[in-house]
N, C-alpha and C positions, 0 to 999 in steps of 0.2 A: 444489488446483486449483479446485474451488469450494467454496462456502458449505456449511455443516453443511446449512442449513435447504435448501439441493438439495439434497441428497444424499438425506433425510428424504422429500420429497415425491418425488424418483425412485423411494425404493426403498419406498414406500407405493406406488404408482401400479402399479410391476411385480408388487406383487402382489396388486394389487386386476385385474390382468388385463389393465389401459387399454394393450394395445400392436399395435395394430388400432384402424383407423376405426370401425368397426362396435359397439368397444368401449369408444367413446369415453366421460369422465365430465364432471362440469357441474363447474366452478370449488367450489362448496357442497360437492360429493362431494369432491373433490379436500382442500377444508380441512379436512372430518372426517377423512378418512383418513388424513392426516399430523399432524393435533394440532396444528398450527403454526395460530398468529394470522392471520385471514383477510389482513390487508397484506403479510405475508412469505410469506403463501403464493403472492398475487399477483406478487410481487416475483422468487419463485424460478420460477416458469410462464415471465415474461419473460423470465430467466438463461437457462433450459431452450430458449427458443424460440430464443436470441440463436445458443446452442452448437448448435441443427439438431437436437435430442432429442427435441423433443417440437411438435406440429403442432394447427390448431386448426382445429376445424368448424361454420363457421356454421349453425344448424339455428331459420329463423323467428326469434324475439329471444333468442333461446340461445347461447353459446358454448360447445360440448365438447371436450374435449383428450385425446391419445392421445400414447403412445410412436413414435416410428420408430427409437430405437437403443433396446436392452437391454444398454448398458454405459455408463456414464462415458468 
């Protein structure tokens, strides 16, 4: 149903905690934590955002990303 490289950065993200506003991480966290190539890490954020999984918060010239579903 999707790509390896979501799956990867979903299931980095859930347990890095990111599923909560509050707990939201910066695109740079998000690539460390899943090991994936900063472009297909981008790439699976956009998939993520497309499928309503994951949400983004403006913060000053920051973008932070969190969870709102904890499943595929």
């Amino acid at each position: 149903m999707v790509s390896p490289q979501v799956e990867k950065l979903f299931t980095a993200m859930v347990k890095a905690g990111a599923t909560a506003e509050d707990k939201a991480i910066s695109a740079e966290k998000a690539t460390s934590l899943s090991k994936l190539p900063k472009a297909q890490c981008m790439n699976a954020i956009q998939e993520l955002k497309k499928l309503g999984a994951l949400k983004d918060k403006k913060n000053n010239n920051s973008v932070y990303y969190y969870l709102v579903k904890t499943s595929l």
